[in-house]
N, C-alpha and C positions, 0 to 999 in steps of 0.2 A: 504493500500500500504506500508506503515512504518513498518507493522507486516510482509508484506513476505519479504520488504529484509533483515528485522532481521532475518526471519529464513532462507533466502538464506545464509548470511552471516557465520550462526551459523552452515547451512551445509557445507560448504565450508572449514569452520574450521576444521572439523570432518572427513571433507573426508581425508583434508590435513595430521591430525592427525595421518588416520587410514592408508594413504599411504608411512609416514615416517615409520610405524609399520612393514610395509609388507617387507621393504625394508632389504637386505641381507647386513648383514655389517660385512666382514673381521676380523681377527684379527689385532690389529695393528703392525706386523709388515707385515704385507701382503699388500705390495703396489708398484708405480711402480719402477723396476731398482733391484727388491728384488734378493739376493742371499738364494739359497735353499743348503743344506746340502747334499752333492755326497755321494753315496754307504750305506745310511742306509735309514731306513723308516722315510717317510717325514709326519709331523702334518700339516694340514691346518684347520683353525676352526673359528669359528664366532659367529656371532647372526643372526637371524629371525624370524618370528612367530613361535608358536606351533604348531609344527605338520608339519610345510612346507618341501617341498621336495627341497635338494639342490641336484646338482649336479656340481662337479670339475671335469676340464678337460683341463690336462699338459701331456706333452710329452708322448704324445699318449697311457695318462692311461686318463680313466673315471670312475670316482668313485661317488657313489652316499650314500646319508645319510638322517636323517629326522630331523630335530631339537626335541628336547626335550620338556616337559614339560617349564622348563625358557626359551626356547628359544635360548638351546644353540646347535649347534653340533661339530661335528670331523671327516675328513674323513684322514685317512691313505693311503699315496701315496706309494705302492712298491719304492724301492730302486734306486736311478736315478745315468744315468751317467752324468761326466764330460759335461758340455758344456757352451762355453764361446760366444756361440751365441745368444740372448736376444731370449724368446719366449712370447708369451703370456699364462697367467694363470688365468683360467675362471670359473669363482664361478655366477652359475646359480641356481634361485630360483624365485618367484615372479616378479622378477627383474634380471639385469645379470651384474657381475665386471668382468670389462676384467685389467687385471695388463699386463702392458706391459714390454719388454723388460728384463724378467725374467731368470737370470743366474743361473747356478749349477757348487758348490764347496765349498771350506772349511769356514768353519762358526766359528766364535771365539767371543764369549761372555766378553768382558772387563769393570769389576768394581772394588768399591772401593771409593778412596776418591779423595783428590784434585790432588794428581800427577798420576791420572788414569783421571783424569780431564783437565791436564795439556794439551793446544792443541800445535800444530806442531806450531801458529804463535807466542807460548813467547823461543820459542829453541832454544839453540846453531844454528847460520847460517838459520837462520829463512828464510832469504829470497831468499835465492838461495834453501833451500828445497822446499819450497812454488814453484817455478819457474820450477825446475822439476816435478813436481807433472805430470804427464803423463799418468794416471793408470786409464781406463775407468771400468776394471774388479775388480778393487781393491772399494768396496766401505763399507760405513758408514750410518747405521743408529741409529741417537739421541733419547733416552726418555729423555723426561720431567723430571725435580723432581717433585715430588709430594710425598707425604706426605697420610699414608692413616691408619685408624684404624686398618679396618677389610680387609682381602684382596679380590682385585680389578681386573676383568677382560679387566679394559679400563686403556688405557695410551697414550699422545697427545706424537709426535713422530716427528722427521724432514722430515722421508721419507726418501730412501735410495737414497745417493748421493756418485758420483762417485771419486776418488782423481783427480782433478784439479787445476790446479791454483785460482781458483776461489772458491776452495769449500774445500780444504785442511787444510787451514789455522785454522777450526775448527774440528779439528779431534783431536781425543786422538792422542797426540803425539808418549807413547808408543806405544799403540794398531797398528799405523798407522807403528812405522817403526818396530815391530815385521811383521805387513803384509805385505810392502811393503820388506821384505827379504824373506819370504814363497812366494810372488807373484813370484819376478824373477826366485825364483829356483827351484819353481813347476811347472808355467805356466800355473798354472787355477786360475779362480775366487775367489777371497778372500772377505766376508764380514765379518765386528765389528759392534756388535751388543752393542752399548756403553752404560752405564745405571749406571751413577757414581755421586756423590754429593761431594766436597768437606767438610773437618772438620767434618764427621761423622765415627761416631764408630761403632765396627761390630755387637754390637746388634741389630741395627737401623734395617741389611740389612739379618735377622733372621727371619725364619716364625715362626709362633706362636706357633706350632706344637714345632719344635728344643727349644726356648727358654722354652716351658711346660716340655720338655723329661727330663731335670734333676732337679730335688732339688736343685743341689749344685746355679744353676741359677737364683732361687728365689732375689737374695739380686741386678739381675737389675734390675727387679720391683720393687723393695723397693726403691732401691734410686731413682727412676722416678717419683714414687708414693709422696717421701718426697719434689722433684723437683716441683713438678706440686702442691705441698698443698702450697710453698712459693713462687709461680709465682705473686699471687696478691699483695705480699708486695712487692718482689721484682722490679717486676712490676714500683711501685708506687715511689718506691728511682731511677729506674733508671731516668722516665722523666723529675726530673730537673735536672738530669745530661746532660742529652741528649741537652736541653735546654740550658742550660751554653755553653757547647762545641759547638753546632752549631752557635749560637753567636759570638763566640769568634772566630768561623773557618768563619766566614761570615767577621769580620772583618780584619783577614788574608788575606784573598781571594782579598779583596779590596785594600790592599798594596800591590799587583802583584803576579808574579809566584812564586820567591825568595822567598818571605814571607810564603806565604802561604803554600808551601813546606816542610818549615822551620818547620811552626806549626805541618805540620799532620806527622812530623817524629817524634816529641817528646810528641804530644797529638792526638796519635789514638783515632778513634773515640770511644767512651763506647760501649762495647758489649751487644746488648740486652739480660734480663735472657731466659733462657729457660724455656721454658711452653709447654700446648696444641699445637699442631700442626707442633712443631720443630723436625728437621729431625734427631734431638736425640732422639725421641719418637721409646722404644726397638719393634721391626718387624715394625717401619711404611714407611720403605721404602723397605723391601722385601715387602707388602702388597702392594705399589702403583708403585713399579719400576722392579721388579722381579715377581712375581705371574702373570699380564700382561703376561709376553714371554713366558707363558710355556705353550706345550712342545715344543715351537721350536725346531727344530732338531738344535746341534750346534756339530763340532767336540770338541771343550773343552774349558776350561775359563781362562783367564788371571784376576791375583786380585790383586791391588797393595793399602795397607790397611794398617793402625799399630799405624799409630802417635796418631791417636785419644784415643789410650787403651793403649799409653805407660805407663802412671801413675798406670796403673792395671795390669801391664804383666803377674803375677800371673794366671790372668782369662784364658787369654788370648786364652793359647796352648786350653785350653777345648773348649770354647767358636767358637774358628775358626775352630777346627778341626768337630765341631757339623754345623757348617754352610756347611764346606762342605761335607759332609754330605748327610745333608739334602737336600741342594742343588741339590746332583743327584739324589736324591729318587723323587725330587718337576720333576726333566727334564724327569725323567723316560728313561734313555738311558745309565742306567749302570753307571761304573766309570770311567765317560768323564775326561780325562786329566785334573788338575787343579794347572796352575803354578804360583808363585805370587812371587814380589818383595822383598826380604829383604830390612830394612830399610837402605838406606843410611847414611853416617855420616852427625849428624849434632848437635849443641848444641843449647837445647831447650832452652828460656832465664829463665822458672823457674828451670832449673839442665843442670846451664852450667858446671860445674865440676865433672855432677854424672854420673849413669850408668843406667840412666830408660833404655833408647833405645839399649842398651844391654842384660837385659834382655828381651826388648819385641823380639829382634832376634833371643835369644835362643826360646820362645816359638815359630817363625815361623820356626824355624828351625827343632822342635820336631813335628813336624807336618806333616814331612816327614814320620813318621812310618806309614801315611795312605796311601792304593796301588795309584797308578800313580799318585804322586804328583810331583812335583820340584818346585825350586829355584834358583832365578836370583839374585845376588850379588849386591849391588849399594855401599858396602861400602868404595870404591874407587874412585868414581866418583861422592860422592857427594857435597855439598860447606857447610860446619859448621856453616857460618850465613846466611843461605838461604834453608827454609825447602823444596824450591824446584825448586832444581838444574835442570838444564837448558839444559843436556847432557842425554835428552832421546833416542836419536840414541844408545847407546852403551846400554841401558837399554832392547829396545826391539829386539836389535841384539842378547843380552844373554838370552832372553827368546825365541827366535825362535829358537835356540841351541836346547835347550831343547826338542822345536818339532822336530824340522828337524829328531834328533838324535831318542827320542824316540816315536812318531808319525808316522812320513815320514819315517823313518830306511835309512836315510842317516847319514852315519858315521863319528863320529866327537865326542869330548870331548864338555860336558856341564856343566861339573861342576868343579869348582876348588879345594883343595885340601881339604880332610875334618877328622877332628880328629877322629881317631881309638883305641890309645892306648898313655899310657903314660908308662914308666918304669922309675927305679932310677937306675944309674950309677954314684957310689961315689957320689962327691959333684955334681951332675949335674941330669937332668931328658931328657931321650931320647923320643921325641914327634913321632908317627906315624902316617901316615895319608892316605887313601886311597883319588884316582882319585887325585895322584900325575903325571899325566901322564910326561915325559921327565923329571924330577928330578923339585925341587923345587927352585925357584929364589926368590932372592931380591933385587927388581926394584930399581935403582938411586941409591940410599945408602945401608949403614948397616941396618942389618932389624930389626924393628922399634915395641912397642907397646906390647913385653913378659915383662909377669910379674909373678915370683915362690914366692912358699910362705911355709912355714917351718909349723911345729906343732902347732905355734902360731896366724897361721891364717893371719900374716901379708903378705899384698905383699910389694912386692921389684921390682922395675925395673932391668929386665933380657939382658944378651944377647942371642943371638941364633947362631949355628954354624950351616951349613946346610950341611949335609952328604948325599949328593943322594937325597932319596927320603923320608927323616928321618931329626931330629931337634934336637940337644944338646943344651937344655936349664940351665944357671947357673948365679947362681948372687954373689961377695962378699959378700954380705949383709945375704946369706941364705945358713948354713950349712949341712945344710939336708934338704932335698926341698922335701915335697910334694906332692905342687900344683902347677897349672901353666893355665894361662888362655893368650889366644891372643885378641888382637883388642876388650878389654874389657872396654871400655868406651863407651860413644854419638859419640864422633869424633876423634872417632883413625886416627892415620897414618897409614894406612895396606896397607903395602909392598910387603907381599910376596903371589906370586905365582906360577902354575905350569906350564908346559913348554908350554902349550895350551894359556899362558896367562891370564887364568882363574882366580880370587881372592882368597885367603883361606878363607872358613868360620868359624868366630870369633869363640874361644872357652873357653870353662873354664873344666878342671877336677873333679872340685872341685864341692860339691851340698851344702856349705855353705848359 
């Protein structure tokens, strides 16, 4: 008797085993409240046994497919229209997913790092945004981080949640009010497909493929490879640091809030080293956060990235301009729109007086020469001792610009003034600049942040006379000028702009 219900038991297991097998499992972003991608061909795909017959059946297409040898398939939806009315979307095979309340319209993919992370609840007027949150069509679905070697077709995910009071408050801030300005002035369905980690760099968010494709990319496996051989010493110096500090913040903590306050502004905690499995490991977070969504149909991506590679801005321009890339080679939908933040001002505490973050702007700024790119301004609106400023509304208003304008072909200025030409007139140098639209201004005061520089290479603080839609650059100090660069520091003053109110982006003449 002890022997059959071992083997009942043992069958039970096996049945149980062989029924989680059979069973049809979506991709993950395919769940309920999902927004689908209007007017091009839609992916839907999954897992289930070898060889099983699935069948999809959404707005009155029926598509059928077989799973593959792994057990994977794919079926391809013709082209859907518009609709903001919830349907159901039915993935039948051994078993049957019914996803309910399934929308169609514009899909936007937002990543990057911590102020693509940044949610609507730490913002400027946080809670009157939060309180209108109104937006049943407007929604959000979260991955996971994770961290992954080799790349990964699963990723744990929030599920797609609508903007409410109740659900808004974690949403990518940007992401959130670039949609919620396409929402009002389209009037269809908007989903952010968000998939972002704070404090990572943009090798992390590279497939293996892009990072393999050039030589010159070698030296960020190298220094990974030199990261990961001194994790165990490292390692070993940090834990009686870690030790100490916790200690010491336990007995802060114990003398109240004052105190303790006191302590963790002048003894942040120690930062653990970097090793195995940290989200600075170069492609292990395209391999566990991005490989996952693809090919979701997306109309284009918003990327708000930089801080992490200011120290290398050198890399940079190559580096990002290979991500994306590769990026639409990985979506397979051409060259999806790809617009991303310039850095904000702000001064880092290891180069508060330098110019890292200046250069890392020229290279996102050189990144433009790839088709339908753009560029969203922050260096106005950012705060110098706060790498992340709190005025994400005006961030993702100037990035819907950019849609609205080259997307949607609704008409409107999206970019502020940007250096074209430099000429020399006598002691002075005349600056030109296209998408000066209504002549150039400078905001509150005298405009702020030129600097020429003679044969000597030295700069001099400039002023600037604004003629139209042109700039007479001249300084006593420089008798024959030149060079001349604007908003060339961390945390310039940038004052001027064009009649659109747009910012000017930062420049330099010079390739010093």
């Amino acid at each position: 008797m002890k022997h059959s219900s071992s083997c009942f038991l043992l069958w039970l297991t096996l049945a149980g085993l062989n029924a989680t097998r059979a069973d049809v499992i979506p991709g993950p972003l395919f769940s309920d409240g999902a927004v689908l991608q209007r007017d091009k061909p839609v992916s839907v795909w999954g897992k289930a046994d070898r060889g099983e017959k699935i069948v999809v059946t959404f707005a009155d297409q029926r598509r059928e497919t077989t799973a593959d040898a792994d057990g994977r398939w794919v079926i391809l939806l013709d082209p859907l229209a518009t609709s903001g009315v919830g349907a159901n979307l039915i993935i039948a095979g051994k078993n049957t997913v019914t996803l309910h309340d399934v929308v169609v319209g514009e899909v936007w993919l937002c990543s990057g790092q911590s102020n693509m992370e940044f949610a609507v609840s730490r913002t400027t007027q946080a809670k009157q945004e939060i309180a209108a949150a109104h937006f049943s069509l407007l929604r959000q679905v979260k991955i996971a981080r994770a961290v992954a070697e080799n790349p990964t077709d699963d990723a744990k995910t929030t599920g797609w949640k609508s903007a409410t009071p109740e659900t808004v408050g974690e949403f990518t801030a940007v992401g959130y009010f670039f949609a919620r300005d396409l929402h009002l002035k389209l009037g269809v369905p908007i989903g952010l497909v968000h998939s972002s980690w704070g404090g990572t760099p943009v090798e992390s968010w590279m497939s293996p493929a892009a990072l393999a494709s050039d030589s010159a990319f070698k030296v960020v496996f190298e220094r990974w490879q030199q990261t990961v051989a001194a994790y165990p010493r490292a390692k070993e110096a940090y834990e009686p640091l870690l030790a100490a500090w916790s200690t010491a913040e336990a007995a802060a903590k114990a003398k109240g809030s004052p105190a303790h306050d006191a302590y963790l502004k002048k003894n942040p905690r120690p930062r653990a080293p970097r090793g195995p499995g940290d989200p600075w490991t170069p492609t292990g977070l395209f391999n566990g956060m991005i490989n996952p969504l693809l090919p979701y149909a997306v109309r284009g991506i918003l990327w708000y990235q930089g801080e992490s590679n200011a120290e290398r801005a050198s890399e940079y321009h190559a580096l990002f301009a290979k991500l994306i890339t590769s990026w639409r080679a990985h979506f397979g939908q051409g060259d999806v729109p790809f617009y991303w933040v310039s850095l904000a001002n702000y001064k880092p505490v290891e180069d508060q007086g330098g110019r890292t973050y200046a250069f890392l702007r020229e290279a996102q700024t050189q990144t433009l020469s790839l088709p339908n790119t753009g560029q969203a301004l922050a260096i106005d609106i950012g705060d110098p001792n706060d790498i992340h400023p709190t005025n994400k509304q005006e961030v993702g208003r100037r990035l819907a610009l950019l849609a609205k304008h080259r997307v949607y072909h609704i008409v409107g200025d999206d970019t502020g003034p940007t250096f074209a030409s430099v000429t020399r007139e006598g002691n002075a140098l005349r600056v030109r600049f296209t998408h000066g639209s209504g002549g150039l201004i400078a905001h509150d005061k005298p405009l702020q942040s030129l600097e020429i520089a003679g044969a000597d290479r030295v700069y001099q603080p400039a002023t600037g006379v604004i003629d139209r839609d042109s700039l007479l650059v001249s300084s006593p100090a420089v008798k024959q000028p030149v060079a001349v660069r604007y908003a060339w520091q961390n945390a310039p003053e940038a004052n001027l702009y064009n009649g659109a109110g747009l910012p000017t982006v930062p420049f330099r003449s010079d390739n010093w």
